[in-house]
C-alpha positions as CSV (number, residue, x, y, z in Angstrom):
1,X,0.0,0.0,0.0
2,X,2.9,2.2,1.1
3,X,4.8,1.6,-2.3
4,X,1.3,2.3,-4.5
5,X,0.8,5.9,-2.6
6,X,4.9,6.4,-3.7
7,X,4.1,5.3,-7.6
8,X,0.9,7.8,-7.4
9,X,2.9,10.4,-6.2
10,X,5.6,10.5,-8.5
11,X,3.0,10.0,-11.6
12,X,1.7,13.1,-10.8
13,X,5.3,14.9,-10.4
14,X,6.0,13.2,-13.5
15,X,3.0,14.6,-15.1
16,X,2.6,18.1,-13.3
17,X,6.1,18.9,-14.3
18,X,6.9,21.5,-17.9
19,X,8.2,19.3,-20.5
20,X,11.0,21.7,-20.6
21,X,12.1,24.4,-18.4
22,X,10.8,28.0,-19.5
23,X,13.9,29.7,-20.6
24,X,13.5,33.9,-20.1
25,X,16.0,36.4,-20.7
26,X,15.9,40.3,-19.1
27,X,17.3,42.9,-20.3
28,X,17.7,46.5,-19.1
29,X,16.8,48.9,-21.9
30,X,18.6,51.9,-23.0
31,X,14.6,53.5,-22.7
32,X,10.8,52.4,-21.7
33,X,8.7,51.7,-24.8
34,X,5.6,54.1,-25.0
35,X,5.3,53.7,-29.3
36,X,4.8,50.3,-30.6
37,X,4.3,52.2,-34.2
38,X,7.8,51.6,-35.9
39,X,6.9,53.3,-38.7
40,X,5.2,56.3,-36.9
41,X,8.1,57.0,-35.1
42,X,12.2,56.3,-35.7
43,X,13.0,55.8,-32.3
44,X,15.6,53.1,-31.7
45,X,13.4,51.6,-28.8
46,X,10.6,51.0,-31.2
47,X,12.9,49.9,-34.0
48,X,14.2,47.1,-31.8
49,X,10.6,46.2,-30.8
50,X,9.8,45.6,-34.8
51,X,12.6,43.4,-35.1
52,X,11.0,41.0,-32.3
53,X,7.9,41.4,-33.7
54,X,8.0,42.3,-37.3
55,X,10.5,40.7,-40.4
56,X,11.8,42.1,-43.7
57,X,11.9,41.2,-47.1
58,X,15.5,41.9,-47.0
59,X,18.2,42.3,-44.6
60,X,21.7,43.2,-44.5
61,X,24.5,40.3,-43.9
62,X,27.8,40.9,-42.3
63,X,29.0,42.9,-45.2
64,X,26.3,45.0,-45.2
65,X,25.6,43.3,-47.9
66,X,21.3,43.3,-48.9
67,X,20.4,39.8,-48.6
68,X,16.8,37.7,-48.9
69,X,14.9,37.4,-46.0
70,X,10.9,37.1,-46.4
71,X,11.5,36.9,-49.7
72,X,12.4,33.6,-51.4
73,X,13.9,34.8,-55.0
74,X,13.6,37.6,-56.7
75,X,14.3,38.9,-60.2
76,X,15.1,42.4,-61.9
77,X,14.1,42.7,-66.0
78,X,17.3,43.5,-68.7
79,X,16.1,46.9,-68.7
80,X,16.1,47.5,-65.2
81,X,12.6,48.3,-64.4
82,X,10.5,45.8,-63.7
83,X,11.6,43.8,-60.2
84,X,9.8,40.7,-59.1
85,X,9.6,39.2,-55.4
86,X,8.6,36.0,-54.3
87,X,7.7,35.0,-50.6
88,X,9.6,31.9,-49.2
89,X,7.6,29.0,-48.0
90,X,5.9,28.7,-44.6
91,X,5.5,33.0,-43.9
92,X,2.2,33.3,-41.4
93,X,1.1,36.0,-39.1
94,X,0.8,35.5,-35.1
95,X,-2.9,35.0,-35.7
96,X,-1.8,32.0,-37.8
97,X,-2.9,33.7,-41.1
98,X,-0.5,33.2,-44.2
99,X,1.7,36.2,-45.3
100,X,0.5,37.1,-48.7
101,X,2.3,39.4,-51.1
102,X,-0.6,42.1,-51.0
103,X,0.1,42.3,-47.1
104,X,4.2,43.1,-48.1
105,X,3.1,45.6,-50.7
106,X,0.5,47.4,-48.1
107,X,3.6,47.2,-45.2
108,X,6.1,49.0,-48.3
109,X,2.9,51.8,-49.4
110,X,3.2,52.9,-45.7
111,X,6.6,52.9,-44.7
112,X,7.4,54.3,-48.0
113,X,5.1,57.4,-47.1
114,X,6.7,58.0,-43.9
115,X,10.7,56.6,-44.3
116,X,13.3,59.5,-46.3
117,X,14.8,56.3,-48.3
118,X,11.3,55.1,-48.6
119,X,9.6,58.3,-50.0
120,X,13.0,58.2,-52.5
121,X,12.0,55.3,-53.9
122,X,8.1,55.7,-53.9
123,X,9.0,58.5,-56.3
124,X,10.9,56.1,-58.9
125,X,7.5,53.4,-58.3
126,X,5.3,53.4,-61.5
127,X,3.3,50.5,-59.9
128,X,3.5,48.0,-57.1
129,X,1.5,45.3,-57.2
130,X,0.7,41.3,-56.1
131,X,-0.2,39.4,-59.1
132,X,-0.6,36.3,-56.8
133,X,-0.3,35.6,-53.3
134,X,2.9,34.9,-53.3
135,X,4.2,37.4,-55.8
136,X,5.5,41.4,-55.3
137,X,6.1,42.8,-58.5
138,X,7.9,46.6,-58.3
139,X,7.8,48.4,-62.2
140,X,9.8,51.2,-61.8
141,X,9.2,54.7,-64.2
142,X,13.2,54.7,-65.0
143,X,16.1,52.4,-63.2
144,X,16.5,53.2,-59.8
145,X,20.1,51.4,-58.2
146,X,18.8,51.6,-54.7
147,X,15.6,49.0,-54.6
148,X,17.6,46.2,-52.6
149,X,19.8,48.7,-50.6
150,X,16.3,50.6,-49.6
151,X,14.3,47.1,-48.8
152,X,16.9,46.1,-46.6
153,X,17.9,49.4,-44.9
154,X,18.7,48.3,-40.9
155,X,17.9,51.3,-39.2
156,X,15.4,55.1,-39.1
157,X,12.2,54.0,-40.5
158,X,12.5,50.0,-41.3
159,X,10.1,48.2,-43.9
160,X,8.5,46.1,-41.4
161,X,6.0,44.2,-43.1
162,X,2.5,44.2,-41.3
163,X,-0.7,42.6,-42.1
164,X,-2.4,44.7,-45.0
165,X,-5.4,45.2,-42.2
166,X,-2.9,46.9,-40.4
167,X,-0.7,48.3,-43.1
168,X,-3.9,50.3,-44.6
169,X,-3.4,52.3,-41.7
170,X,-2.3,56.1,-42.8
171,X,1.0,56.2,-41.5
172,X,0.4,59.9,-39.8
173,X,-2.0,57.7,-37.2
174,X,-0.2,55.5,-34.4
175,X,-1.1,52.3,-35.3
176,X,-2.3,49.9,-32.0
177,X,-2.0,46.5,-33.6
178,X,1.0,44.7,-33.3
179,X,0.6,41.5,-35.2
180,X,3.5,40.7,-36.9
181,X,5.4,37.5,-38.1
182,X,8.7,38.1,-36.6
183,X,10.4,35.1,-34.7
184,X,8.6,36.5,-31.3
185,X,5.0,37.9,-30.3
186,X,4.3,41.1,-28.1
187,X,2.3,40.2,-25.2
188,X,0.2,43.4,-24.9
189,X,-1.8,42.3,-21.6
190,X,1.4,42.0,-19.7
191,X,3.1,45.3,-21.1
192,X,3.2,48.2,-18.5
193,X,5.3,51.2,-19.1
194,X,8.0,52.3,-17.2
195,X,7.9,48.8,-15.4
196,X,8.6,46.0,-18.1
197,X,8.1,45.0,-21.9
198,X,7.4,41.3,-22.3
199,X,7.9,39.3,-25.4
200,X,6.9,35.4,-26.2
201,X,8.4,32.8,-28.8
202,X,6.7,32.7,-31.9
203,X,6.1,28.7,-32.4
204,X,5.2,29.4,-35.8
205,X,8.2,31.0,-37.1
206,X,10.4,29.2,-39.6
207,X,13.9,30.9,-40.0
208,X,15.8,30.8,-43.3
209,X,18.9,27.9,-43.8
210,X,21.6,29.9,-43.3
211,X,23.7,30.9,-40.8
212,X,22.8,34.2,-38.7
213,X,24.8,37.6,-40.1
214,X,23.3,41.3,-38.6
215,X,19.9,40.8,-40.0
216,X,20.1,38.2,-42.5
217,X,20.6,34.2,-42.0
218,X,18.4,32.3,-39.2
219,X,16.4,34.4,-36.7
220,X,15.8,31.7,-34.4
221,X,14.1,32.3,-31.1
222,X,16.2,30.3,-28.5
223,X,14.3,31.9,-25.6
224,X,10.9,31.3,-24.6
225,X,10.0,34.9,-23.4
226,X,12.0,38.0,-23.0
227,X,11.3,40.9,-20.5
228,X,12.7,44.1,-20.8
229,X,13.2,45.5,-17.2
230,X,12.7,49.0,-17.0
231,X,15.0,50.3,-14.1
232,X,15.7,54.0,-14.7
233,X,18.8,54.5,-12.2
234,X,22.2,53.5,-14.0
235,X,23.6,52.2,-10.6
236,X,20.6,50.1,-9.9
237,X,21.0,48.6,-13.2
238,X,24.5,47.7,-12.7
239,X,23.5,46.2,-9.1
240,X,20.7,44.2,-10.8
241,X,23.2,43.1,-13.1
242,X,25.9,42.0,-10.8
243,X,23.2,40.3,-8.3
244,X,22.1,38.1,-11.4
245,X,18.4,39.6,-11.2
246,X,18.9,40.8,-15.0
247,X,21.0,39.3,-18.0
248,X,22.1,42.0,-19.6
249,X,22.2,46.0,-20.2
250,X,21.7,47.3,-23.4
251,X,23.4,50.7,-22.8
252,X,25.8,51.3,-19.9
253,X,26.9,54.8,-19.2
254,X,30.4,55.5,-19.5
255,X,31.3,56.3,-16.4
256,X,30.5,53.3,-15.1
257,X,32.2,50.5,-17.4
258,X,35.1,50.7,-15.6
259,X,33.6,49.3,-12.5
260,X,31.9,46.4,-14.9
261,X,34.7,45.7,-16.8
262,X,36.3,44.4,-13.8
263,X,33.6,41.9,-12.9
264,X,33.5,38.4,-13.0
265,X,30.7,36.6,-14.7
266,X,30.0,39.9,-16.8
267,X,31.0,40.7,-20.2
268,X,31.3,44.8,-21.8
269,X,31.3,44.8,-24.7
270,X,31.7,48.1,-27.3
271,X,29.3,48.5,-30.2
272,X,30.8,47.2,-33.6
273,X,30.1,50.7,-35.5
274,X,29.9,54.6,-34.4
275,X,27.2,56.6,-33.2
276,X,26.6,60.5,-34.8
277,X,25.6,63.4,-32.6
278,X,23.5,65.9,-34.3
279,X,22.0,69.5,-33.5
280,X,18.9,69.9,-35.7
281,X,17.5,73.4,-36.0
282,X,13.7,74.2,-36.8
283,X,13.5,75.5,-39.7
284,X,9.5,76.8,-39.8
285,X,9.5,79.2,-37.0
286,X,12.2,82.3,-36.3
287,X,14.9,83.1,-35.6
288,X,16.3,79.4,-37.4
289,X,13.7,79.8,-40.9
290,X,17.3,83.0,-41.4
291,X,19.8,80.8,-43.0
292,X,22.1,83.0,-41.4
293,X,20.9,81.8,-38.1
294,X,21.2,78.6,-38.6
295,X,24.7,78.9,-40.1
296,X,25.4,80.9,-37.0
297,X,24.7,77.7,-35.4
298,X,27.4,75.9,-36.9
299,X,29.7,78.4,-36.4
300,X,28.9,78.3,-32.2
301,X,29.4,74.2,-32.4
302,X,32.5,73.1,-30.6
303,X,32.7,69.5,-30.8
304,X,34.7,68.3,-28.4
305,X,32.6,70.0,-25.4
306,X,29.5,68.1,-26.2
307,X,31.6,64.6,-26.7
308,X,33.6,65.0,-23.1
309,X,30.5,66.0,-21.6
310,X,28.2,62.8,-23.1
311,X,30.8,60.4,-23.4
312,X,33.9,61.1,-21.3
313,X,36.5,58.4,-22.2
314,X,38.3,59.4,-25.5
315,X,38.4,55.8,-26.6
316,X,34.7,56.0,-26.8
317,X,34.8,59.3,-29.0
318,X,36.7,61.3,-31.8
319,X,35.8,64.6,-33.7
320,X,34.2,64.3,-36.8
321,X,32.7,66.9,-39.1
322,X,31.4,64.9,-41.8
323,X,27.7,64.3,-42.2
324,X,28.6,59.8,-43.7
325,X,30.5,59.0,-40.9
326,X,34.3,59.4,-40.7
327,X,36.1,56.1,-42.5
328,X,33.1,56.1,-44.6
329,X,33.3,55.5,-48.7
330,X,31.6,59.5,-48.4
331,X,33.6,60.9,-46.0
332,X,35.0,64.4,-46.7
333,X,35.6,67.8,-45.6
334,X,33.5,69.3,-48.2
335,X,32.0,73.1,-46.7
336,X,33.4,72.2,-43.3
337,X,36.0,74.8,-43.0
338,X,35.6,77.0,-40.0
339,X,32.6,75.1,-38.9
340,X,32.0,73.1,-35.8
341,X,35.4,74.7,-33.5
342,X,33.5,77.4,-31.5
343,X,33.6,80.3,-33.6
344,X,32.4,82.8,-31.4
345,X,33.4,85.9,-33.3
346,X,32.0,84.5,-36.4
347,X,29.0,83.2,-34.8
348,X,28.2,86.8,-33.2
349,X,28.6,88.8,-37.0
350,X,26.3,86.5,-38.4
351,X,23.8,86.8,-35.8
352,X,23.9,90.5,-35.9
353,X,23.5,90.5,-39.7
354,X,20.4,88.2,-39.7
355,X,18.8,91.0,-36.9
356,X,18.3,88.6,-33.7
357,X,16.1,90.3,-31.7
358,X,16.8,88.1,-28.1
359,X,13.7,85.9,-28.5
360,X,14.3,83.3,-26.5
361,X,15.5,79.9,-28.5
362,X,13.5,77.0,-26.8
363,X,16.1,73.8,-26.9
364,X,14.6,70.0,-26.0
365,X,16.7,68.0,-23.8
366,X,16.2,64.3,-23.4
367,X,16.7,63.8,-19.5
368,X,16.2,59.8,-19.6
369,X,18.8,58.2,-21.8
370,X,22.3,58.5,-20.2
371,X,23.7,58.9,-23.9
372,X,21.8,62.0,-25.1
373,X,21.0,63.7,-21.2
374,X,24.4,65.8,-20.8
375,X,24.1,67.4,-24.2
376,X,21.5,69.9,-23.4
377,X,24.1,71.8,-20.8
378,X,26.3,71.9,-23.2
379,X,24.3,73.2,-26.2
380,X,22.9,75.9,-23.6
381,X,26.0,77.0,-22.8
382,X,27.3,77.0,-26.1
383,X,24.4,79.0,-27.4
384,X,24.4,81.8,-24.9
385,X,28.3,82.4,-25.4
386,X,27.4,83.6,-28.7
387,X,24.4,85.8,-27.9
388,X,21.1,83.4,-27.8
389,X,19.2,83.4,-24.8
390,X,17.9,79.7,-24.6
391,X,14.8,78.1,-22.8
392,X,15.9,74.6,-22.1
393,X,12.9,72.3,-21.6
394,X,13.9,68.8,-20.0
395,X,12.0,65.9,-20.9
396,X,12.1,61.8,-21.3
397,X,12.7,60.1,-24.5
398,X,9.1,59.3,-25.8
399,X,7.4,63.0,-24.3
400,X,10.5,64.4,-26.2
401,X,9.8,62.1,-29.4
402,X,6.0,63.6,-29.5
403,X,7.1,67.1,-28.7
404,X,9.8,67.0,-31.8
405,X,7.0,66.0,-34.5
406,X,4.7,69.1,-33.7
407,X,5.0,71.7,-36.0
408,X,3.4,74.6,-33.9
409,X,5.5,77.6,-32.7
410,X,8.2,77.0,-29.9
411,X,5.9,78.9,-27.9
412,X,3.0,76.8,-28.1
413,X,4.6,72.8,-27.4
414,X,6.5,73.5,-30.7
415,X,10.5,73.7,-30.4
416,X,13.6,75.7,-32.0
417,X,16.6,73.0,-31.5
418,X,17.1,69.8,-31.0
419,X,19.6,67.0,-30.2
420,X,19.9,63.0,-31.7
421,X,21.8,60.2,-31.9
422,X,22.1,58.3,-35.0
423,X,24.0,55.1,-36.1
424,X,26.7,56.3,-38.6
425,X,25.2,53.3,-41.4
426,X,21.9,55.6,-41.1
427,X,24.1,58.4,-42.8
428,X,26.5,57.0,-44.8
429,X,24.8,58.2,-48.1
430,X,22.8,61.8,-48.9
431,X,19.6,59.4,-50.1
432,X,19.5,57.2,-45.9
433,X,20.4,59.9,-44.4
434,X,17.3,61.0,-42.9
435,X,17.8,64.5,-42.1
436,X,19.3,65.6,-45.4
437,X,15.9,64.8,-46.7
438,X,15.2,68.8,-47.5
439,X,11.6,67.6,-49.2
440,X,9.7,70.8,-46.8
441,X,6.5,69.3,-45.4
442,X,8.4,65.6,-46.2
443,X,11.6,66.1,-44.6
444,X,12.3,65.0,-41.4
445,X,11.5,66.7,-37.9
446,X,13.1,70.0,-38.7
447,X,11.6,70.2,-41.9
448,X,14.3,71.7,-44.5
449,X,13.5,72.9,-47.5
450,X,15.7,73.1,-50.6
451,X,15.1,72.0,-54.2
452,X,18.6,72.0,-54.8
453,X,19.6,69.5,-52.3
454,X,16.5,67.1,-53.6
455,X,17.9,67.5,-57.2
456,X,21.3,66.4,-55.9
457,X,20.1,63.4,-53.3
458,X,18.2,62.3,-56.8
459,X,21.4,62.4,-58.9
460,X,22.9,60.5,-56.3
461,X,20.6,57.7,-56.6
462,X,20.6,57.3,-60.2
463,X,24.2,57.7,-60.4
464,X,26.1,54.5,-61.3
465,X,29.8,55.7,-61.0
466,X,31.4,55.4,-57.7
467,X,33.8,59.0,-58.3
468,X,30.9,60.9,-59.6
469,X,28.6,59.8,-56.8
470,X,31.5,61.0,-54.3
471,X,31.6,64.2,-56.6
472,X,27.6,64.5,-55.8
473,X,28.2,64.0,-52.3
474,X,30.7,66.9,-51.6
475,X,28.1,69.3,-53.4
476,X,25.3,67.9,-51.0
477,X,27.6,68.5,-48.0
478,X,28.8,71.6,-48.7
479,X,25.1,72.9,-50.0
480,X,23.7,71.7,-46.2
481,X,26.2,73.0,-44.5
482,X,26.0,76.4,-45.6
483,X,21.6,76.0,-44.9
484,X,22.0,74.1,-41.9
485,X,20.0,71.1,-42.2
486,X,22.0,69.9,-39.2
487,X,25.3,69.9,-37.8
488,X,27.0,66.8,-37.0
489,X,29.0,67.1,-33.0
490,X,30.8,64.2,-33.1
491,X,30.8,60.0,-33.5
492,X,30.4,58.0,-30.3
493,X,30.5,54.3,-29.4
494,X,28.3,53.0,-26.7
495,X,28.9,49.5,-24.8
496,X,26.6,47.1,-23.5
497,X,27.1,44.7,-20.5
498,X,25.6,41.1,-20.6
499,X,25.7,38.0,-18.2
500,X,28.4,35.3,-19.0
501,X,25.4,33.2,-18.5
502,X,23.9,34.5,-21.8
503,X,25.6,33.0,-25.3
504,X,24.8,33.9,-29.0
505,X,24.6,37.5,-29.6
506,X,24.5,38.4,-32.7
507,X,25.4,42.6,-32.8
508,X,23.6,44.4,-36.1
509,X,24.0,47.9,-36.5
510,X,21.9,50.5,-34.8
511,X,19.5,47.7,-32.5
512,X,19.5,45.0,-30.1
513,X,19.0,41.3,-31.8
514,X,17.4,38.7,-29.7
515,X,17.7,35.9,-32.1
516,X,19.7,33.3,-31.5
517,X,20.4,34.4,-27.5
518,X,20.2,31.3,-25.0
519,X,20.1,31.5,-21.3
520,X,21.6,29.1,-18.7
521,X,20.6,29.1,-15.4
């Protein structure tokens, strides 16, 4: 009797036990997710939400190379206007529902009314199309030597493709559902901001053969669930991470990786490609719609102060005054000269000249992410130097995100300057480079406004030859320099710290991948 009760007991341990263990990885983000729209808004928080959730036709490799993804084959006619995609085998949508080709060609319609590459190539469209369900087929009005480079562009504004029910939406209007067919699934009842983000395996994914490169290969979801642990104290994080209650930190502040980098069981590791600091003026409202003022602010730019203040360690950092990212195929000096050292003197005549009348300048300052907080001081007191009196209005990430896309005066929840980070592959040519885009009511936050520039980001694209591209390039430089669509402050690397426990990181440009990251407890 004794030995039956023993048998009964374990039958029901044997049964009441998982088949497998629940494996879960948490992460400290660099910010909270508010926006779950990664084609309403560029923020990198969002963009690394879409990659859980969401998947590409194409993706870049290791080379940076545009490689298949969603897409199966694909075809491009002698004449070079007529491309053809077909979707690879086995494609469905969290709610089970196969991915057709008029969902994909929905998902490109509304990124490509909202994304600066996007809105390039949309003007090159003559007609997209799905002929079958499995078929995207792209004519073109003249050849265009972008398509592949645009499809598979890693960071701003990605092509996520969406469900067309979702897609339809206009891409002015936040859209709320987040059914995608990415290698994991939001779980929107257990999502509370400023507290955590959680994220299930998709058991319906099927990743491609080969092996994982950036955001091409095999996206294969080797965690059950992920939970991104909002913890807004930098120290607290570190704690969390040394006490094993997190896996790993997706931004550490500067400052602090020396203490990390002398911990056991933790690994730092710096990010594979630079970072760009830029100051973006407003173009719409006074005293920066003066192209004197705005050159004025390029003249008043001293690099160095806003890289020691933000990043500190000189290995992290070095000067840079070109807009593609110093090392670059692009990079050059072109209408630089003068610009970016602290000009005062020069600064001062041109604001004199233009009539400043001592408004004051109202300048956003992010307050949440350690990487963007100290740059505010710095601009302030780089501004008033010259002459501007400046109203600095402090703010997190996603209030500062809403309060950047309003267009009203700087008086009423509108703005005058701004400050961003942006991963040096987003601006390595005038056509990604989203705040070149000088398309007026089209152009980025900021909203420049030259003809000139457009006619010389569309030579660029159509341009086969690598010297005369270069040639093209200099002229765009030099033109937006002297307008001031932005001023670059600098290149940056930032450094993540993750758990020895944790294995299989792969590290794309400009997010945080989760495939392929396992967990051993």
């Amino acid at each position: 009797m004794r030995l039956h009760r023993i048998l009964i007991a374990l039958a029901a341990l044997v049964f009441a036990a998982p088949a497998s263990a629940q494996s879960t990885l948490k992460i400290v983000m660099h910010s909270d997710l508010k926006i779950l729209d990664p084609i309403w808004a560029s923020a990198q928080i969002s963009r690394t939400h879409g990659y859980l959730v969401y998947d590409t036709l194409f993706g870049l490799d290791g080379n940076l190379r545009p490689q298949p993804q969603m897409v199966d084959k694909w075809s491009v006619d002698p004449a070079g206007l007529v491309y053809t995609f077909v979707l690879r085998d086995g494609l469905a949508w969290h709610d089970g529902t196969p991915v057709a080709a008029e969902d994909c060609a929905a998902s490109l319609k509304r990124w490509g009314s909202r994304d600066v590459m996007g809105i390039k190539l949309f003007s090159y469209i003559k007609e997209l199309s799905a002929p079958d369900a499995k078929t995207i087929r792209m004519e073109l009005k003249r050849p265009y030597g972008l398509v592949l480079d645009s499809l598979a562009k890693p960071a701003g504004i990605v092509p996520f493709m969406m469900p067309k029910r979702v897609a339809e939406l206009p891409a002015t209007t936040q859209l709320k559902d987040p059914t995608g067919s990415g290698p994991f699934m939001f779980k929107a009842d257990e999502w509370r901001p400023g507290d955590r983000v959680v994220y299930v395996k998709n058991p319906k994914y099927v990743p491609r053969a080969e092996p994982p490169a950036n955001f091409a290969g095999a996206k294969v979801a080797k965690v059950d669930r992920i939970e991104w642990v909002s913890i807004s104290d930098t120290q607290t994080a570190v704690n969390a991470l040394e006490n094993g209650e997190v896996d790993a930190l997706e931004a550490v502040a500067h400052d602090l990786l020396p203490l990390l980098e002398k911990k056991r069981g933790i690994d730092v590791q710096r990010g594979a490609y630079a970072n760009q600091y830029a100051l973006r003026p407003n173009w719409l409202h006074p005293p920066f719609n003066d192209p004197r003022m705005r050159l004025a602010l390029g003249y008043a730019i001293d690099q160095k102060g806003y890289l020691e203040a933000a990043v500190g360690d000189p290995k992290f950092w070095r000067l840079c005054k070109t807009y593609f990212g110093c090392g670059t195929p692009l990079a050059s000096d072109a209408g630089t000269t003068g610009l970016l050292e602290g000009n005062v003197e020069k600064a001062k005549a041109l604001m004199k000249e233009a009539g400043y009348d001592g408004r004051p300048i109202v300048l956003l300052q992010v307050t949440d992410l350690a990487s963007l907080a100290n740059l505010g001081p710095v601009a302030k007191a780089q501004l008033e130097r010259v002459g501007f009196k400046v109203d600095m209005r402090p703010a997190d990430w996603q209030s500062h995100l809403a309060r950047v896309m309003r267009k009203e005066p700087p008086e009423d929840r509108g703005w005058n300057v701004t400050l961003s980070s942006t991963g040096v592959l987003d601006v390595v040519n005038p056509v990604t480079s989203l705040f070149l885009n000088s398309a007026c009511d089209k152009a980025s936050a900021g909203w420049s406004c030259d003809a000139r520039i457009e006619e010389l980001r569309d030579a660029f694209a159509l341009e086969p030859d690598t010297a005369k591209r270069l040639a093209i390039a200099e002229q765009i430089q030099a033109r937006a320099m002297e307008l001031g669509t932005h001023y670059p402050l600098g290149e940056w690397y930032g450094a993540s710290a993750v758990s020895t426990r944790t294995s299989g990181w792969v590290r794309p440009p400009s997010t945080t991948a989760f495939w392929n990251v396992e967990v051993k407890r």
